[in-house]
N, C-alpha and C positions, 0 to 999 in steps of 0.2 A: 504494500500500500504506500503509496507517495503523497506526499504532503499535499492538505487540499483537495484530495480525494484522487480520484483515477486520474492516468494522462494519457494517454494513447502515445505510443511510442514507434516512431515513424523511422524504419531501416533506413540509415547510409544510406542505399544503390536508390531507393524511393527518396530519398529526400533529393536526392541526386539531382534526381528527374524535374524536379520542382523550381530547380535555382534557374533565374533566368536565364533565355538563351544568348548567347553575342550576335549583335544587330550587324550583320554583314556590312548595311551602308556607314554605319558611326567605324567599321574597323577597317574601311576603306577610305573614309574622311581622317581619320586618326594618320593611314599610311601614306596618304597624301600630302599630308602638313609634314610627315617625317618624311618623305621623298623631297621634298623641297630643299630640307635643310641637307639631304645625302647631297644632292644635285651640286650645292653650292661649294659642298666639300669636294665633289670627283671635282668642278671647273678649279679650282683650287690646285688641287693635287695633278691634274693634269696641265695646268700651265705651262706653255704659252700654246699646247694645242686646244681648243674650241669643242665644248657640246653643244652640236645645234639642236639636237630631240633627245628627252627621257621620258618614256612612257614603262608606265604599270600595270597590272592587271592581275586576277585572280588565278591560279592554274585549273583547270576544270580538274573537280576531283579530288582536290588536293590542299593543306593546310598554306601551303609554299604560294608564293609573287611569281610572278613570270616579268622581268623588263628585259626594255629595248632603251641602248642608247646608241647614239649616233656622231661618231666625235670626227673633227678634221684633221685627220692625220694620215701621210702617205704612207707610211709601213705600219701594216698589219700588227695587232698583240699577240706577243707571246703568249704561249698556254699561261704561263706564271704569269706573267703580268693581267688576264684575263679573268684568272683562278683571284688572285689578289684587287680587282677592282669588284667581282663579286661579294668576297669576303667581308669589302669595306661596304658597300652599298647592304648588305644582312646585316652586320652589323648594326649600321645606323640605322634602317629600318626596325630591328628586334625580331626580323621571319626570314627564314629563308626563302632568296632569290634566286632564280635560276636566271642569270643576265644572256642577251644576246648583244652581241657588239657589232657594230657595224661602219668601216671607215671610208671615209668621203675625202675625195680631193683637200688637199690643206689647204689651197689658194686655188682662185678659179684664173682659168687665162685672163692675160694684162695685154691691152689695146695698146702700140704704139706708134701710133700713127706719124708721127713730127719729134722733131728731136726735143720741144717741150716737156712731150711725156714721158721722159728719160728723168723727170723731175720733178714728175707728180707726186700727189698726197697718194695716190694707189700704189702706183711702185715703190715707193719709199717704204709706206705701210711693210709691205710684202716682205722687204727685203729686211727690213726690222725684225719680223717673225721668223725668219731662214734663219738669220744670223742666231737669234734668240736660242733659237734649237740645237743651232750646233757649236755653240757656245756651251751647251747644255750637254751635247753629246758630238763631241768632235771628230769622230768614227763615219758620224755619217756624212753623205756623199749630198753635192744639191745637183742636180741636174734639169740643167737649160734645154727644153726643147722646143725647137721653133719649126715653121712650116711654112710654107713658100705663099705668096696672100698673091690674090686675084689682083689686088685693088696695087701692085708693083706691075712693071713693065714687063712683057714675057721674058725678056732677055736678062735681067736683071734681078729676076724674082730670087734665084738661087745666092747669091751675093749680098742682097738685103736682108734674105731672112738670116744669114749665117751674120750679118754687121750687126742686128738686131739683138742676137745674143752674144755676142763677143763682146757689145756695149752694158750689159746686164753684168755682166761677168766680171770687166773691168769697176764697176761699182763694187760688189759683192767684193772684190781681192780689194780695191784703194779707200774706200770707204768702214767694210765692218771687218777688214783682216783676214777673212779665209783664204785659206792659201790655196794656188790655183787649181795643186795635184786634186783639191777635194772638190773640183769643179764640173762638171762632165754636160759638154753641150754634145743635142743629139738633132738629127733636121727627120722629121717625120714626113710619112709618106702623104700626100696629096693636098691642097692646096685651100688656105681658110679663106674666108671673106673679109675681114682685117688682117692688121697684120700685126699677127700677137705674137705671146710667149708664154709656154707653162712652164712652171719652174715647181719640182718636187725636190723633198727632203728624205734621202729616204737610207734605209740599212745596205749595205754590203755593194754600194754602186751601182 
């Protein structure tokens, strides 16, 4: 007999039952506000490469996150470094994430039309970022590739696009120091409608 008279006594596994459930949208709003703060730390930790997309989502089935991020950078993650940007994004989350990574040109082609734009706010930018990175990792190689543009004279087209990046080049060595052996211009095959220049940063040349 228990004080007060009878009490109905309600099993563990049944009382179990009874505790409220977790509201799926509050523990997707919860993992939202903490993906925000994860997000701010990869842009962080990944500097001077760029996150343009971090998306989340639930795994069907499953207690676990499934994301996608999308960063700018021309060579590919290592397992480890892949295995390690995972880790850090669960972590700050509190759930395990299963990450998909996915990388995007680091810089989009640069327009040079006149010898002005040998002096622009976009090639400068650019070439701040190359430098940054291999300042950062001096191993790796930047490579200038240009391609012969409509908008030169037929005759001429092959000479200009090759002056186009010898002029890139010569900034890159006189301006941020890389030395030239880490330079590597390449003329790809057929013919743009400006007359650009991609330039990658990337491992092993």
């Amino acid at each position: 007999m228990q004080a007060g008279g009878l009490k109905p006594v309600v099993p563990a596994t049944i009382a179990a039952l009874t505790q409220p459930k977790p509201d799926p949208k509050k523990e997707m709003e919860a993992a939202s506000q903490a993906l925000g703060v994860a997000a701010a730390s990869v842009e962080r930790l990944l500097s001077p490469y760029r996150v343009t997309e971090f998306y989340l989502g639930r795994k069907h089935g499953s207690a676990g996150l499934a994301g996608l991020i999308k960063v700018r950078r021309d060579s590919p993650f290592t397992p480890d470094e892949a295995l390690w940007l995972e880790k850090m994004v669960s972590d700050s989350l509190g759930l395990p994430v299963a990450l998909h990574i996915e990388t995007l040109p680091l810089l989009d082609p640069i327009t040079l039309a006149d010898e002005a734009s040998y002096a622009s706010d976009e090639l400068m930018g650019a070439l701040r970022t190359v430098s940054d990175i291999h300042s950062r990792q001096p191993s790796f190689m930047v490579r200038i590739e240009t391609r012969q543009s409509s908008a030169d004279g037929a005759k001429a087209r092959k000479k200009l696009a090759l002056e186009r990046a010898e002029k890139v080049k010569a900034i890159l060595v006189e301006r941020h120091g890389i030395h030239p052996e880490n330079i590597i211009i390449t003329t790809a095959p057929g013919r743009s409608d400006a007359p650009a220049v991609n330039i990658r940063v990337v491992s092993g040349g």
